[in-house]
C-alpha atoms as one frame of an Amber mdcrd trajectory, in Angstrom:
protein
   0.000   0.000   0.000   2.595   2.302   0.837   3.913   2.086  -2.891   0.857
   3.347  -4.208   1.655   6.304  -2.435   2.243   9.235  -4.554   2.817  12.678
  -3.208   1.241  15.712  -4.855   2.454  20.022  -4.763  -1.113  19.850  -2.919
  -0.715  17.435  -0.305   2.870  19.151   0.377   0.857  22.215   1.200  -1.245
  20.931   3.338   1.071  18.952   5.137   3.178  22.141   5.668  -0.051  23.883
   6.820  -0.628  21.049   9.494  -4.051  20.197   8.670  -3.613  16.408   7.201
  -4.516  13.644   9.121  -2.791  11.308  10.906  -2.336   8.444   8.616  -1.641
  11.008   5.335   0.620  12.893   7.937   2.967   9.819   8.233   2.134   8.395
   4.726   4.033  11.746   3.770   6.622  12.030   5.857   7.221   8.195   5.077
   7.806   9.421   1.175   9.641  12.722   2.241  12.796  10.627   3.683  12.515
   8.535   0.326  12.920  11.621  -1.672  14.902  13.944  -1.157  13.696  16.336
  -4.408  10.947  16.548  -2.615  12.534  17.368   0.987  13.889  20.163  -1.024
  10.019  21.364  -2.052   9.285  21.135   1.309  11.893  23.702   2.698  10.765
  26.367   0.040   6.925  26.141   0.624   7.907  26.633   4.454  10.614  29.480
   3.313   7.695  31.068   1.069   5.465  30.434   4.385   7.770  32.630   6.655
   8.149  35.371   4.127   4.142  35.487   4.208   4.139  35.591   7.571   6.829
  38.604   8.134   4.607  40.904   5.959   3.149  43.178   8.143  -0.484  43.638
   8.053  -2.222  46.818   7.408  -6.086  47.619   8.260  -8.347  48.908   6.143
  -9.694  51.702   6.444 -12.705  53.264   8.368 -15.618  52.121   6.620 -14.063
  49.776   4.204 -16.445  47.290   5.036 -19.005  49.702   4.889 -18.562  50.884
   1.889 -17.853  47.088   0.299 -21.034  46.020   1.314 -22.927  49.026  -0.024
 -20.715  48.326  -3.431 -22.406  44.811  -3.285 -26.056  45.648  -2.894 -26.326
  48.435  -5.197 -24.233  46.014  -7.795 -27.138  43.288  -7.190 -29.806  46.175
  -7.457 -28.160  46.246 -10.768 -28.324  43.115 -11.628 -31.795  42.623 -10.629
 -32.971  45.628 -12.597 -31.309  44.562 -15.225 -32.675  41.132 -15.669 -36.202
  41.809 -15.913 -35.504  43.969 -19.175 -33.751  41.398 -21.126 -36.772  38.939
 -20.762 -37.897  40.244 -23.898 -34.926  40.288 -25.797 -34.868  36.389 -24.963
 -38.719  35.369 -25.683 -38.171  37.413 -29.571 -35.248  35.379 -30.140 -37.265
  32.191 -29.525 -39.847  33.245 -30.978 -38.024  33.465 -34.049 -36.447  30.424
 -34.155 -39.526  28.809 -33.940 -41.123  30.680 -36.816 -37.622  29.935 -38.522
 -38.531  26.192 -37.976 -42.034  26.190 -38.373 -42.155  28.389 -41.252 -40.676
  25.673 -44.000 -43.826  23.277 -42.975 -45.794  25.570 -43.659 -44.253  26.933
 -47.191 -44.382  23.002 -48.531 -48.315  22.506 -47.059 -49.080  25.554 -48.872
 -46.972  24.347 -52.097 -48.372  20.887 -51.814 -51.765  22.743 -51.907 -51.379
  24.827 -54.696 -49.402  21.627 -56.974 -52.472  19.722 -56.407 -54.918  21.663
 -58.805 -52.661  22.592 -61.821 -51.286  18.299 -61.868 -55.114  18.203 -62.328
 -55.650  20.502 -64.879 -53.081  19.230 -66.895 -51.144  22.354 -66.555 -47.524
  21.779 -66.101 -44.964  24.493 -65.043 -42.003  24.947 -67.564 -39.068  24.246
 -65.940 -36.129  26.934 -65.717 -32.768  26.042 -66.053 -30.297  27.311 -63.375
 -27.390  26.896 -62.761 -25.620  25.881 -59.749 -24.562  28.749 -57.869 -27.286
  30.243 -57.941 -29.294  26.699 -57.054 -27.420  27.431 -53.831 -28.310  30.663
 -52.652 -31.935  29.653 -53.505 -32.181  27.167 -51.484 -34.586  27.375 -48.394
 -32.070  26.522 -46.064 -29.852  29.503 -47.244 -32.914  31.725 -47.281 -34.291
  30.827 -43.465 -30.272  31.109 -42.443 -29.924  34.764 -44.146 -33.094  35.137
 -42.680 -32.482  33.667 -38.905 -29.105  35.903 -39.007 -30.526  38.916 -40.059
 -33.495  38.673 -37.572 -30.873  37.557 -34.817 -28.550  40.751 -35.118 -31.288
  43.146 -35.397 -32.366  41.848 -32.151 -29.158  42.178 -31.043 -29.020  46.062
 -32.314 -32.125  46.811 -30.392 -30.858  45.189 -27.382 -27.697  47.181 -27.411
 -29.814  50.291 -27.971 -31.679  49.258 -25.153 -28.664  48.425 -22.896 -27.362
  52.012 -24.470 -30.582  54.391 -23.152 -30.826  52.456 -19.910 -26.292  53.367
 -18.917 -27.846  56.999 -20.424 -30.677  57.133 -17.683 -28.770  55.391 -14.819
 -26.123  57.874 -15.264 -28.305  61.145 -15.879
């Protein structure tokens, strides 16, 4: 068991700190006089200890924590506020993603629909010969994409706006 052992930066810490346990306590000190690299960490986390300790400590002053605290709650007044107002920003945005994914169905029910009478009348559409390029950018998945990205950073835009007139009034 004791060659499973395997000594970490962190465990040196803490065993410089005093607050392993007994059984870790010796497991370590069992490794220590195996290795002396690491007898050699040792003595500069306690040199690097004792420099901590001889800096002198200043206190803060009056009304630090005062003045901390009063930091904090206006900061979550802040954040509070603020939260509310982006609600919207967040429904639009899911709202148009769904639209964005139900709109498709909806273009091929209404194409299916309007098919159905001219196969029936014997009408046929001419077909019109394109060529590949442009067989990509009229596709409906490039169209709902152009689409989705334009509606996404104008709602983006307006949120900025938004974000903009409500720094304007905070700080008027």
């Amino acid at each position: 068991m004791e060659n499973n052992f395997l000594l970490t930066d962190d465990m040196l810490w803490d065993y410089a700190d005093g607050i392993l346990s007994g059984a870790e306590k010796g497991q370590v000190e069992a490794y220590l006089q195996r290795n002396p690299e690491w007898q050699a960490r040792l003595r500069l986390i306690l040199g690097e200890k004792e420099e901590l300790s001889a800096i002198p400590l200043e206190a803060p002053n009056p009304g630090f924590a005062d003045r901390v605290m009063a930091a904090w709650a206006a900061e979550r007044v802040k954040i509070k506020a603020a939260a509310p107002g982006k609600d919207w920003i967040i429904r639009l945005i899911a709202l148009v993603f769904v639209l964005f994914v139900l709109a498709p169905a909806v273009v091929m029910v209404v194409a299916a629909l309007q098919l159905s009478p001219a196969e029936e009348s014997g009408f046929s559409i001419p077909e019109i010969p394109v060529s590949e390029w442009s067989a990509a950018v009229q596709s409906p998945f490039f169209t709902y994409g152009l689409l989705f990205v334009t509606a996404f950073i104008t709602l983006r835009f307006l949120d900025k706006i938004v974000q903009h007139r409500r720094l304007a009034q905070q700080l008027a």
